[in-house]
KEDOSE-623403 format. One record per residue: residue number from 1; x negated, y negated, z of N, C-alpha, C, CB in turn. Coordinates in steps of 0.05 Angstrom, whole numbers, plus 5000, padded with zeros to 4 digits. Glycine has a CB too. Layout:
BEGIN
[r NUM; [X; Y; Z]; [X; Y; Z]; [X; Y; Z]; [X; Y; Z]]
...
***
This chain:
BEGIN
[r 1; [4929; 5170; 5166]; [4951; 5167; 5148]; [4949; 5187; 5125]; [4953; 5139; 5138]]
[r 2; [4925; 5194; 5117]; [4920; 5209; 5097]; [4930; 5237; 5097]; [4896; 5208; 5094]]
[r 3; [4930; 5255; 5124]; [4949; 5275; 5131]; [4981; 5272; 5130]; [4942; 5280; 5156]]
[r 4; [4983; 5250; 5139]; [5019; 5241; 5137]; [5029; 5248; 5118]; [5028; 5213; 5136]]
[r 5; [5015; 5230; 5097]; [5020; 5224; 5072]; [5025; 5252; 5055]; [4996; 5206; 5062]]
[r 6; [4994; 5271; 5055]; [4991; 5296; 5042]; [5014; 5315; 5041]; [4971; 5310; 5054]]
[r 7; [5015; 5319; 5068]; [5045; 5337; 5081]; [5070; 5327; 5075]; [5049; 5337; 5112]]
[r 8; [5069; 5294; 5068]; [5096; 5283; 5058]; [5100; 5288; 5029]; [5098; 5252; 5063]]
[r 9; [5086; 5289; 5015]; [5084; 5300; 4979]; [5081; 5338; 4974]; [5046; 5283; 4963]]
[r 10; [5065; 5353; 5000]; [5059; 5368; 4979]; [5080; 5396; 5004]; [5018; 5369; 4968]]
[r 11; [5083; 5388; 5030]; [5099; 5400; 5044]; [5131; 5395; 5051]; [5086; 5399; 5062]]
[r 12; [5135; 5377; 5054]; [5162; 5369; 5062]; [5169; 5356; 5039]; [5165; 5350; 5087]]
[r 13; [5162; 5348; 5020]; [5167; 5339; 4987]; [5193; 5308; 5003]; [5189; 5378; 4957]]
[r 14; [5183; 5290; 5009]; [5195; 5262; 5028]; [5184; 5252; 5014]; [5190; 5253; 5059]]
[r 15; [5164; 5248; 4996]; [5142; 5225; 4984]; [5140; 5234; 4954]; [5108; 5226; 5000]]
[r 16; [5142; 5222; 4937]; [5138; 5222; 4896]; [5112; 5217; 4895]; [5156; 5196; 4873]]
[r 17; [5108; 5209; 4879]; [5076; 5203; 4862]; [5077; 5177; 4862]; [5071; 5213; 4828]]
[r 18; [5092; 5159; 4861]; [5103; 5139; 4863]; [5099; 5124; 4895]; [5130; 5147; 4854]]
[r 19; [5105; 5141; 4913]; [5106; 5136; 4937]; [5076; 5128; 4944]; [5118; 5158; 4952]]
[r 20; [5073; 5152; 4949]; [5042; 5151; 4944]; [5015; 5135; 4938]; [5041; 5161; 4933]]
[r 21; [5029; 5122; 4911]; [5011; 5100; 4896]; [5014; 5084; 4908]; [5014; 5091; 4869]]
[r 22; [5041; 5069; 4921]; [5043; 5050; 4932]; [5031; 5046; 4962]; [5065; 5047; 4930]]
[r 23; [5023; 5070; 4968]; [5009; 5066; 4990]; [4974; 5067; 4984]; [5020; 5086; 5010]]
[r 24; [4969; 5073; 4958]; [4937; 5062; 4957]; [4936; 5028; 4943]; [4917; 5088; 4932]]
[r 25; [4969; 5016; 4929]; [4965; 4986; 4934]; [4963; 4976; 4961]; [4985; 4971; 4923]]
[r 26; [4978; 4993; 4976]; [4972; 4976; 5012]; [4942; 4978; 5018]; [4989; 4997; 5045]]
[r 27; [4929; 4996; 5014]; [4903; 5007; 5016]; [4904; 5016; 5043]; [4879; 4987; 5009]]
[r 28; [4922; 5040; 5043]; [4934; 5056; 5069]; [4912; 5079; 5065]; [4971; 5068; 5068]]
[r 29; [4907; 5080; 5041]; [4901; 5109; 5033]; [4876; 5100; 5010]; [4932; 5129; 5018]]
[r 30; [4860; 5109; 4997]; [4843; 5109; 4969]; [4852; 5124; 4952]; [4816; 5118; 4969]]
[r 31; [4840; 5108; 4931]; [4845; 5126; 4905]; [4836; 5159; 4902]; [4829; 5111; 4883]]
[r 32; [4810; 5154; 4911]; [4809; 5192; 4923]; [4822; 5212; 4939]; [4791; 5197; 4937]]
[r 33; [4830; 5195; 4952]; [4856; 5206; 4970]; [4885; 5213; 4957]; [4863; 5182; 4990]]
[r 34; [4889; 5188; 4941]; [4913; 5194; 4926]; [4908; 5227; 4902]; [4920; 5160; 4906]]
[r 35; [4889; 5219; 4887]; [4877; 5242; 4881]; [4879; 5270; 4887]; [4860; 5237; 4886]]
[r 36; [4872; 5269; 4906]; [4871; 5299; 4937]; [4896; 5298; 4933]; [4859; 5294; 4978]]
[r 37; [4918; 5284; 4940]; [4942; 5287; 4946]; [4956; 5299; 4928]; [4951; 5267; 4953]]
[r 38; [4951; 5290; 4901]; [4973; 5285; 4881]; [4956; 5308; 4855]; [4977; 5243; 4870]]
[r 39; [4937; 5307; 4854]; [4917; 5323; 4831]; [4915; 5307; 4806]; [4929; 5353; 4821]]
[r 40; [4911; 5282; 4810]; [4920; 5265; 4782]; [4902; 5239; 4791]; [4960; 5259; 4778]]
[r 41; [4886; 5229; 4787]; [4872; 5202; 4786]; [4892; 5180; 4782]; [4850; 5202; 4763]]
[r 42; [4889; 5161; 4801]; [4901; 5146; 4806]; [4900; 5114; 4788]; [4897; 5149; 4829]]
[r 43; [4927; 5111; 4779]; [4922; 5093; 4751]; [4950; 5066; 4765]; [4933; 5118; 4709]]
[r 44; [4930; 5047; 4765]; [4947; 5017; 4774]; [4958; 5013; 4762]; [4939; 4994; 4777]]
[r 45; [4980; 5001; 4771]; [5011; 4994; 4749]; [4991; 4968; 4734]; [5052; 4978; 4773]]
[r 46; [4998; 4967; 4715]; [4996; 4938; 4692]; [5005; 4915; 4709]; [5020; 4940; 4661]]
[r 47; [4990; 4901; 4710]; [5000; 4874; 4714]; [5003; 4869; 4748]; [5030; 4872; 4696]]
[r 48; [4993; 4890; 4764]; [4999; 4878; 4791]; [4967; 4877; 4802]; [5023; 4898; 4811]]
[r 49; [4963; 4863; 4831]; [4939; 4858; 4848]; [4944; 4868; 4866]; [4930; 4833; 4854]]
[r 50; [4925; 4881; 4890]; [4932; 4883; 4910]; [4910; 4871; 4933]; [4939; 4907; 4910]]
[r 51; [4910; 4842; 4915]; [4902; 4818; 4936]; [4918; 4807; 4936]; [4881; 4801; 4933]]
[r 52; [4926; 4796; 4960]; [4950; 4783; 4971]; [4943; 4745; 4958]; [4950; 4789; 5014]]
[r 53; [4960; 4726; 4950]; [4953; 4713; 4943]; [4955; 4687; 4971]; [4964; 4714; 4919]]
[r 54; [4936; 4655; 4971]; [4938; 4647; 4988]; [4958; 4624; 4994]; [4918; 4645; 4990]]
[r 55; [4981; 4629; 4974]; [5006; 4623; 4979]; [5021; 4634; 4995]; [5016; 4623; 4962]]
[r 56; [5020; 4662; 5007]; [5034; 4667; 5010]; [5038; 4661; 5053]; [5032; 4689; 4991]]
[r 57; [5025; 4645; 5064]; [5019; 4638; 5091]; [5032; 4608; 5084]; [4984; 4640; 5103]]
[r 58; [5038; 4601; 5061]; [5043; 4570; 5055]; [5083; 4581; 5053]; [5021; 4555; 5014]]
[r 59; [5084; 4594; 5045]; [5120; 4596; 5038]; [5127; 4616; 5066]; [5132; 4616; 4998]]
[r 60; [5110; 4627; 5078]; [5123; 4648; 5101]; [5145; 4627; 5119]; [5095; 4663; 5124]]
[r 61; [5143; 4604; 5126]; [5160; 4596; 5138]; [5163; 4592; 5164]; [5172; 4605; 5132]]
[r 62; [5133; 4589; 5171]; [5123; 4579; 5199]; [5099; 4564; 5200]; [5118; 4601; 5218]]
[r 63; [5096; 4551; 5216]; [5081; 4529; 5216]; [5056; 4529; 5239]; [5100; 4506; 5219]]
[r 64; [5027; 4520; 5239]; [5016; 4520; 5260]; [5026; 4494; 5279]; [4990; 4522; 5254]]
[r 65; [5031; 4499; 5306]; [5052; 4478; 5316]; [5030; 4477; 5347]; [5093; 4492; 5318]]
[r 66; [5022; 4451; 5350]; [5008; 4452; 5379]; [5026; 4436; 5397]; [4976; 4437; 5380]]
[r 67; [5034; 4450; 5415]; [5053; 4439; 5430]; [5041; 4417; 5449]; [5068; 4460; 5443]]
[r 68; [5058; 4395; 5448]; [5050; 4372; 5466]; [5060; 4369; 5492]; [5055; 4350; 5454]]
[r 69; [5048; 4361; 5511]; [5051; 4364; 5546]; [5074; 4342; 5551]; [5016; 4355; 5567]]
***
């Protein structure tokens, strides 16, 4: 992904700085990577995680269901 990405910011200009970051919250990519990409050390928005919390398997809206014979 890290090639994708590079060529999407610094060749085909498809991807911002912005873009980018959001793909080292996915952890598609590292912060060194973003780095390489962008020439700028990579700085986390205020106030967000990118640990998923364990609510979020509780509101998805499916259920473990064992089907009966």
């Amino acid at each position: 992904m890290f090639i994708t990405f590079k060529f999407a910011y610094q060749l085909w200009n498809t991807m911002t700085k912005e873009d980018v970051a959001a793909q080292v919250a996915k952890s598609a990519i590292t912060a060194d990577q973003y780095k390489t990409i962008v020439g700028e050390e990579y700085q986390a928005p205020v106030g967000t995680s990118t640990v998923a919390s364990d609510s979020t398997a509780a509101t998805s809206g499916t259920a473990n269901v064992t089907p009966t014979a």
